[in-house]
TIPA-779168 format. One record per residue (C-alpha): x, y, z. Coordinates in steps of 0.25 Angstrom, whole numbers, plus 2048, in hexadecimal, padded with zeros to 3 digits. Layout:
! TIPA-779168
XYZ;...
! end
This chain:
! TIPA-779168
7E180680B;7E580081A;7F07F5813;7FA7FF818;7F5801826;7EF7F482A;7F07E7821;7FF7E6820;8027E782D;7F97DC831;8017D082D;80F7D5832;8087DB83F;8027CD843;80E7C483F;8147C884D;8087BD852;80B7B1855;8037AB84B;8067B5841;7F87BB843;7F67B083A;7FB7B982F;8027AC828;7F87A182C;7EF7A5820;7EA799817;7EE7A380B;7FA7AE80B;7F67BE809;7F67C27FA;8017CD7FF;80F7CB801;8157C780F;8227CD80D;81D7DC810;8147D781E;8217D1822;82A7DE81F;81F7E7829;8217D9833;8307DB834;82D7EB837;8247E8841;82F7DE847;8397E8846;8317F284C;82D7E9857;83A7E485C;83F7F585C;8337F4866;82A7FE85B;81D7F585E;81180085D;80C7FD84E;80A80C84A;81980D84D;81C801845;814806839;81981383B;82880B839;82280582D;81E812826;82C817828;833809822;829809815;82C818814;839815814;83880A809;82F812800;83B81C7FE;8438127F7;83A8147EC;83D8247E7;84C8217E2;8468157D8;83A81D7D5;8468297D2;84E81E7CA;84381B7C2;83F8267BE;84D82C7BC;8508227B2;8448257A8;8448347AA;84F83A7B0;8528417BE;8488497BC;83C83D7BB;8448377C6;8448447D0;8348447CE;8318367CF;83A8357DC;8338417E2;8238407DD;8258307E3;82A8357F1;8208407F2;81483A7EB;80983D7F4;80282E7F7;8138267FA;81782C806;80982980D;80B81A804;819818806;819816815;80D80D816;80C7FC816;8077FB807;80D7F17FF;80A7F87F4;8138047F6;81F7FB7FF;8207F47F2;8258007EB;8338017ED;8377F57E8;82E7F67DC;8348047D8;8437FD7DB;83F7F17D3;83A7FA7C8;8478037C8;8517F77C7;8467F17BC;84A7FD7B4;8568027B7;8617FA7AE;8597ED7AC;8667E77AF;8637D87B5;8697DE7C2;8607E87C2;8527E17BF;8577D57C9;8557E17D4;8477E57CE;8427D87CE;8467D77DE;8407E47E0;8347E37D9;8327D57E1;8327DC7EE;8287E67E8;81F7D97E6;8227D37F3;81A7E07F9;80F7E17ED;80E7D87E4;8097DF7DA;8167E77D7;81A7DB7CE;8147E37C3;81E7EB7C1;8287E17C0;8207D97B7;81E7E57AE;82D7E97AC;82F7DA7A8;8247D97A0;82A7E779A;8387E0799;8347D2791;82D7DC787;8397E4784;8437D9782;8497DB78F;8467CC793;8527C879B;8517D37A6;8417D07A6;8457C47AA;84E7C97B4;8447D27BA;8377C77BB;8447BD7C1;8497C47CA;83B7CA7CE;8367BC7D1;8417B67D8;8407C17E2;8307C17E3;8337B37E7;83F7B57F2;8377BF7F8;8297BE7F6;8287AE7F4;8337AC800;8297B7809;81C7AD806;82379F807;8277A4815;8197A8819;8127A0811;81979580D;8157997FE;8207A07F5;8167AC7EF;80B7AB7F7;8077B87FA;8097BC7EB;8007AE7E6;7F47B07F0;7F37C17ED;7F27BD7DD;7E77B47E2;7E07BD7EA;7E17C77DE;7DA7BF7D6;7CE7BA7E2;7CC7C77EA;7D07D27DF;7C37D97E0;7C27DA7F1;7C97E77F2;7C77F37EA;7C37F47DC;7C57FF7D2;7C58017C3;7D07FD7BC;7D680E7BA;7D58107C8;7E480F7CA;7E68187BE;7DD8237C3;7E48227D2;7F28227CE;7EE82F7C5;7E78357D2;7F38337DB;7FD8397D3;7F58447D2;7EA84A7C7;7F08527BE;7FD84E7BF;7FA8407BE;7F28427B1;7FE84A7AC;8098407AF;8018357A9;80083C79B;80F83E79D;81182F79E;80B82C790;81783578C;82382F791;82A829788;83581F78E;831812789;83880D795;8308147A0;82480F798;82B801798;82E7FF7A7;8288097B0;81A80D7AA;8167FE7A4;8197FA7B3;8118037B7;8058017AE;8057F47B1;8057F47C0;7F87FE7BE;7F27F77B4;7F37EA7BB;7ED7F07C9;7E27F87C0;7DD7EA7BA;7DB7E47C9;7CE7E87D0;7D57EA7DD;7DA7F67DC;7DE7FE7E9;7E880B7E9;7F28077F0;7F67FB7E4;7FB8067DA;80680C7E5;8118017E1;8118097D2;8128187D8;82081A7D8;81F8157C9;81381E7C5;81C82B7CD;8298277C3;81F8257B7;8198337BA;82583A7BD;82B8357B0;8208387A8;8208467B0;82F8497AB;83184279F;82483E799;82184E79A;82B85178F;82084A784;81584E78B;809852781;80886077C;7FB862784;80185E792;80686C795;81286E79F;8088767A9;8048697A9;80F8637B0;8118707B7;8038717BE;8028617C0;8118607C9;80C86C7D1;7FF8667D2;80485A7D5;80E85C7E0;8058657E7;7FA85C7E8;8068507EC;80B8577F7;7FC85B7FE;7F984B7FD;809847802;80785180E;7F984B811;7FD83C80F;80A83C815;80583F823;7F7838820;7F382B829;7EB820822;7E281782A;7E5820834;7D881B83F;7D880E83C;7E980F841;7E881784C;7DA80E851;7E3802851;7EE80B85A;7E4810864;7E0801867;7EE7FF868;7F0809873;7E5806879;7E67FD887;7DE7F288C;7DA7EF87E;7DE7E2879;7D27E1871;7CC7E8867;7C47E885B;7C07F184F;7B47F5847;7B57F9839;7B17F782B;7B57E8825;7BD7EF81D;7C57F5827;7D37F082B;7D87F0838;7E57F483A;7E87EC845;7F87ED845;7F67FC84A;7F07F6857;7FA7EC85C;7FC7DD85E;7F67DF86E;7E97E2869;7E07DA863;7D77E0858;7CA7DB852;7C07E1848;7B37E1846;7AB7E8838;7A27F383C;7967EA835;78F7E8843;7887DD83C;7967D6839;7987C8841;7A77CF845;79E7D584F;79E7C9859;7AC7CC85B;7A67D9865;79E7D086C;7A87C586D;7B57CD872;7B77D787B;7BE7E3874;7C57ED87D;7C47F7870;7BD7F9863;7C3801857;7B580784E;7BB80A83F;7B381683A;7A481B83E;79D811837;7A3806840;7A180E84C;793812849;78F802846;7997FD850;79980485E;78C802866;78C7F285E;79B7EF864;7977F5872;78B7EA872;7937DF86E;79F7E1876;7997E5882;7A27F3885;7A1802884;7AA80887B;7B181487F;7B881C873;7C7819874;7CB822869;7C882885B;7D182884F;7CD830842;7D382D836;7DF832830;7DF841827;7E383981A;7D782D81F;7CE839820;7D183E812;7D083380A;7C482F811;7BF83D80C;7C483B7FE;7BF82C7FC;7B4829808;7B081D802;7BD8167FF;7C481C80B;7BD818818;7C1824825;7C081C832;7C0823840;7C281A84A;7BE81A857;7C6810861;7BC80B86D;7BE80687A;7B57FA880;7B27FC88E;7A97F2896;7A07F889F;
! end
């Protein structure tokens, strides 16, 4: 997963061009939303005009504004879960949300998926609460900011309408999928009529590329999201909690928070796209589910499910939580392909430089600054973007793992007519390390090695 690091940063980063970088030139629009780009655009500005220019020091603002935001989310989730089971549910949901093991580490990174969630949980809560017009006129607002950032939220919504009209509740259905679609189009359809002169654009092309590139990124079987939301939260105690749910017996938990939520897992199991960090919108709603079904679904538990159960599971549970919190918590993602770009940065008489990776490695460019200019080039000595070493001089070449260095080194030498000297090394992170150990295949470990080219 780069998204966090490198891709959504791109747009905003370049818009300080003249040109734009070009970024609203395109014959078609990005499938994703502009609204979020042009939020990290405005920090940057901010951050530029208090004379905060170094991009590590502006992400590092970032991490603190989205940290910041993420917190709004722990009183709704208390909310919600106090009004189906009591202060009780509601102390545990509040607390397991703030301490779960894979948010901190989430919360404060530029994933659309996880900046989506506080207006979800606050849309869902007002959705809720009273069913008052009132009321679900604020959930619908809510919930269209949650789609502004990922479009896929719009489940939920959907679902609690479709949940309404079926219970006889047809006015304040209206109400809600009114008031939802009004506010998608002052927000969402004003956003894209001002970059692309199309109201909806960004929403339109993405369902089009749904349906035209669905199967170019990862495919999995359709219970792979069932099976990961059950090893996140933790086996036993995951296991344990899911027999509880089939035991709770509020028809209106099962009405408007766990339909929701099969829904939204259902639909994303059905698409062959299938990548982690889609489930995160529904965690805060899996943590109220579980801690409802972990207070009162326990009361009509089955006679086999003994209370050690419960007992060896929580212990089991927080024990385990607290290692991977501690470890994630201070953990650094991506972390040579970061500090690669920052060393290029640093690094004087170098206007030009280029990078040597796998295709499928994105360069984070943003971490190296507007001065410099950053090409790549795949580590396939055999691939044409090699004519770029013999046709430019670089002052410095960035080699992404061994493999590129072992292909690339004595071949860019050639080309580019240089020596290079090593500049500096940068090993991966602990938490890169570890999931590289865990998952090798899936979780590609890079140490890169930053050279400089010296002409003799």
């Amino acid at each position: 997963m780069h998204d966090d690091h490198f891709v959504i940063e791109d747009g905003p980063w370049t818009w300080f061009e003249a040109n734009h970088g070009g970024w609203f030139d395109r014959e078609t629009p990005p499938g994703h939303s502009v609204v979020y780009p042009s939020i990290l655009y405005a920090i940057m500005w901010v951050c530029g005009a208090l004379g905060i220019t170094d991009p590590q020091s502006q992400m590092f603002v970032m991490r603190l504004l989205h940290a910041a935001f993420s917190l709004v989310a722990i009183p709704f989730i208390w909310k919600i879960a106090n009004r189906y089971g009591g202060e009780r549910s509601a102390n545990l949901a509040a607390l397991l949300y703030a301490v779960f093991w894979p948010m901190p580490f989430m919360s404060v990174r530029n994933l659309i998926e996880v900046v989506s969630i506080p207006p979800l949980i606050v849309g869902w809560w007002y959705a809720v609460r009273d069913q008052k017009r009132s009321d679900l006129t604020i959930a619908g607002i809510a919930f269209a900011f949650a789609f502004c950032f990922r479009y896929h939220t719009a489940l939920i919504p959907l679902s609690i309408v479709g949940v309404m009209l079926t219970t006889g509740k047809v006015k304040g259905a209206m109400v809600l999928a009114i008031s939802f679609a009004l506010a998608i189009l002052c927000t969402q359809g004003v956003a894209d009529v001002l970059a692309w002169g199309t109201p909806l654009a960004g929403p339109i092309q993405y369902i089009s590329n749904f349906f035209t590139e669905e199967s170019v990124y990862v495919v999995s079987p359709w219970y792979t999201y069932i099976v990961l939301c059950l090893g996140v939260f933790i086996v036993p105690t995951s296991i344990v909690a899911l027999i509880c749910v089939f035991t709770i017996r509020d028809r209106n938990v099962l009405l408007y928070l766990i339909i929701p939520t099969v829904v939204f897992i259902a639909a994303h199991s059905l698409i062959e796209n299938k990548q982690e960090r889609f489930i995160l919108p529904i965690v805060p709603m899996l943590v109220v589910i579980g801690s409802l079904a972990w207070t009162k679904g326990r009361e009509h538990k089955p006679a086999w499910l003994h209370d050690r159960w419960f007992k060896y599971s929580t212990i089991w549970f927080f024990a385990l939580n607290s290692l991977l919190v501690a470890l994630f918590c201070v953990s650094y993602s991506k972390r040579s392909r970061v500090e690669s770009m920052s060393v290029l940065r640093e690094m004087h008489n170098v206007q030009r430089a280029v990078v040597v990776a796998d295709a499928k490695v994105y360069v984070p460019r943003f971490y190296a600054g507007r001065e410099k200019r950053i090409d790549r080039i795949v580590n396939d000595t055999t691939d044409a973007s090699w004519e770029l070493a013999s046709q430019e001089h670089y002052q410095a070449v960035v080699f992404f793992g061994e493999k590129s260095l072992q292909q690339g080194k004595k071949r860019f030498e050639q080309l580019n007519k240089c020596r290079l000297q090593v500049a500096a090394v940068v090993e991966p992170g602990l938490l890169d390390k570890i999931l590289h150990m865990l998952n090798p295949r899936g979780n590609k470990n890079e140490t890169s090695v930053i050279y400089r080219c010296i002409v003799d």
